[in-house]
C-alpha positions as CSV (number, residue, x, y, z in Angstrom):
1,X,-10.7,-24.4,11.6
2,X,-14.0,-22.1,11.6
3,X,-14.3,-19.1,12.6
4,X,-14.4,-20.2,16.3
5,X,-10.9,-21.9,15.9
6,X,-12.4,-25.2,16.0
7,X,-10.5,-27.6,14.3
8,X,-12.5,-29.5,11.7
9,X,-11.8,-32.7,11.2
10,X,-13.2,-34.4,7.7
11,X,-13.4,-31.1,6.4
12,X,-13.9,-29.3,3.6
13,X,-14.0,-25.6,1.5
14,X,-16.2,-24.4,-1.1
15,X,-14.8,-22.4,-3.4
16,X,-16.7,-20.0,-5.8
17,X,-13.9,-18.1,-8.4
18,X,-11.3,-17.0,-6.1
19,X,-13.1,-16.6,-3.1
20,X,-13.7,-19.1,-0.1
21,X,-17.2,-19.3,0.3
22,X,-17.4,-21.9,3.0
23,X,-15.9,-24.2,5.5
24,X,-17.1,-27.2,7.1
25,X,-17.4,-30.8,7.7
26,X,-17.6,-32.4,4.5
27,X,-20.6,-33.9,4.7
28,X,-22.4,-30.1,5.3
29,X,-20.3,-28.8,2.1
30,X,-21.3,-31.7,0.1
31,X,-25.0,-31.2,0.7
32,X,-25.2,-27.3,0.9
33,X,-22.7,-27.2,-2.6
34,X,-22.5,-28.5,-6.1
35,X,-18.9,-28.8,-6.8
36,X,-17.7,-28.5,-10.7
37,X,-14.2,-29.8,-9.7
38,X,-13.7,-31.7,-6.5
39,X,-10.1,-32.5,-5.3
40,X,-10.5,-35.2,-2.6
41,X,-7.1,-35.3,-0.4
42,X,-8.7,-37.4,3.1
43,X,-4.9,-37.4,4.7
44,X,-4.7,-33.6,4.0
45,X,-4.7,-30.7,5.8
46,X,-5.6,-27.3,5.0
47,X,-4.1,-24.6,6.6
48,X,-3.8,-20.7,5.6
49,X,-0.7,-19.6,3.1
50,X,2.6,-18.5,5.0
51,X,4.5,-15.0,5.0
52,X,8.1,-15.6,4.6
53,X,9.1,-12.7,6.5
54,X,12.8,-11.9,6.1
55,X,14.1,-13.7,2.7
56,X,17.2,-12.5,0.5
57,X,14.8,-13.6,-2.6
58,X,17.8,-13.4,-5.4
59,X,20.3,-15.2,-3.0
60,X,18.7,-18.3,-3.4
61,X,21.0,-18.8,-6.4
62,X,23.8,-18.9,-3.5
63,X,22.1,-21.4,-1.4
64,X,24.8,-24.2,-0.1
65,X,28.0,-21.8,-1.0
66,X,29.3,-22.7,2.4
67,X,27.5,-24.1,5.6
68,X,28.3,-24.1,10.0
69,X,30.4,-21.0,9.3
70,X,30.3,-18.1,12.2
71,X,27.8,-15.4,10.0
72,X,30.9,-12.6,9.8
73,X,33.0,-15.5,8.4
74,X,30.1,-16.7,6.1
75,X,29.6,-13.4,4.9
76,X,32.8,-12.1,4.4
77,X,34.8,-14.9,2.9
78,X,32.0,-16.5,1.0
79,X,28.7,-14.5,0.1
80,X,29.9,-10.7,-0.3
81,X,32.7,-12.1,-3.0
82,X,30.2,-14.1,-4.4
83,X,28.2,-11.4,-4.5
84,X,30.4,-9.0,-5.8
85,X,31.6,-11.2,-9.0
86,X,27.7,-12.3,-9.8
87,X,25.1,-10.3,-8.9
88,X,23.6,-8.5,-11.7
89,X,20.2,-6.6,-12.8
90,X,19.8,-10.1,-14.3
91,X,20.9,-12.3,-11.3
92,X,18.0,-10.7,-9.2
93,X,14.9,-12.3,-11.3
94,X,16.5,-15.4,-11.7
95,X,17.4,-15.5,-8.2
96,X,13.3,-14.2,-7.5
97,X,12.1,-17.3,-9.2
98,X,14.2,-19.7,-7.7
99,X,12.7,-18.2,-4.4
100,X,9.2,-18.4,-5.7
101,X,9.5,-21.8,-6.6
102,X,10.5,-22.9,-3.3
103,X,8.0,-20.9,-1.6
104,X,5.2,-21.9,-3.8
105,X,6.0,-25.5,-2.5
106,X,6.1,-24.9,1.1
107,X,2.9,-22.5,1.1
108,X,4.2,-18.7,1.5
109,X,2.2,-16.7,-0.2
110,X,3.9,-13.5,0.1
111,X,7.5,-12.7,0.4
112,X,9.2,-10.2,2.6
113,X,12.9,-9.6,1.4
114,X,15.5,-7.2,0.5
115,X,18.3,-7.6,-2.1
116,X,20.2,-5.5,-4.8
117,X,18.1,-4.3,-7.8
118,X,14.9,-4.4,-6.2
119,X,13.1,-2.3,-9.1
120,X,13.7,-5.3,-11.3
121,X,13.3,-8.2,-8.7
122,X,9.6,-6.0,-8.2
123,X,8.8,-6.6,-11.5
124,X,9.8,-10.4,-11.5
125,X,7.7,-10.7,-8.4
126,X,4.7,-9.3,-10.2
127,X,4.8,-11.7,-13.1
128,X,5.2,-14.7,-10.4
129,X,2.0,-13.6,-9.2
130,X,3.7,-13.6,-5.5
131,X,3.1,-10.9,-2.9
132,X,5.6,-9.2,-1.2
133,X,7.6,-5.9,0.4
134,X,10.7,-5.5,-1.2
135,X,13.9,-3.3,0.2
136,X,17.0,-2.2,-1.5
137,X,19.7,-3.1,0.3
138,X,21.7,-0.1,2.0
139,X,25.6,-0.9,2.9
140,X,28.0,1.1,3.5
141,X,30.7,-0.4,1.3
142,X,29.8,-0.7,-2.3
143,X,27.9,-3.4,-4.0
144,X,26.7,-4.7,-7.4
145,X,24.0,-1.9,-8.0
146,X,25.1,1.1,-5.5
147,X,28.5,2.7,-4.8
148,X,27.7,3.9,-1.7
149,X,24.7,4.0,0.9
150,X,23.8,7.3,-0.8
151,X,23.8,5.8,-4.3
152,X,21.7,3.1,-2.8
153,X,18.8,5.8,-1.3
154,X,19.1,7.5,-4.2
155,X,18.3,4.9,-6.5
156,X,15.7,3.5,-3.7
157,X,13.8,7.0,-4.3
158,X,14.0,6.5,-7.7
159,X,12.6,2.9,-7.9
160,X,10.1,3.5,-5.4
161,X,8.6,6.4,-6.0
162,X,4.7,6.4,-6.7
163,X,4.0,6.2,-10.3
164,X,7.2,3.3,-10.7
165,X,6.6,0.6,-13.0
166,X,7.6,-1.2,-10.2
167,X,4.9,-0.5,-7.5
168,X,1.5,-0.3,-9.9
């Protein structure tokens, strides 16, 4: 589309580093730039990344535990014991990439999510080179990283706090 929301149809983007410099029909791109790399894809379509707004990033490692479950059920005879016996400060990046992975090849860009040990998922989503806004989980029963909701904040504060490894 332009910048009228026009659909273009045979269209194409110049690119100059990382920033898009122009969008039109391909014959106008063609003539107005010189192209070093071309990629040619006629049965395409361009469209802006996606935001992936609510994802449990490190709980892709859980995907297909159990299926057509009523959510309580799901979660409490399935995922929290799962979570319970696996999740670790290691479980979290491994989990993260998994996510990535699968987002990178549906188009999100950035990832909006919350798990346990989000300082260290942070940091796993900064070497992926994906966007995101990260919470700490906060239950009030205890969990791999936190105790209680308290220990959770706490360590949320921690984590979080300007000057965090995390957060540069």
């Amino acid at each position: 589309m332009d910048a009228q929301r026009h659909l273009i149809e045979n269209g194409a983007v110049a690119i100059r580093a990382d920033r898009i410099v122009a969008v039109g029909p391909t014959a106008e791109i063609n003539k107005a730039w010189k192209a070093k790399h071309k990629l040619d894809r006629p049965n395409a379509i361009l469209a802006p990344g996606l935001i992936n707004t609510h994802t449990h990033a490190a709980m892709s490692l859980f995907r297909g535990i159990a299926d057509d479950l009523r959510l309580q059920d799901w979660l409490t005879s399935y995922i929290f014991p799962a979570e319970a016996k696996n999740v670790s400060a290691e479980f979290g990046p491994l989990g993260y990439a998994a996510c990535v992975s699968r987002n990178d090849f549906v188009g999100h860009h950035d990832v909006h999510g919350h798990d346990y040990f989000e300082d260290v998922v942070a940091e796993a989503a900064k070497e992926a080179g994906m966007r995101g806004v990260l919470g700490e989980t906060v239950i009030g029963f205890p969990v791999a990283d936190a105790k209680t909701p308290a220990d959770a904040l706490k360590a949320l504060r921690a984590a979080f706090s300007f000057g965090s490894k995390a957060i540069r």
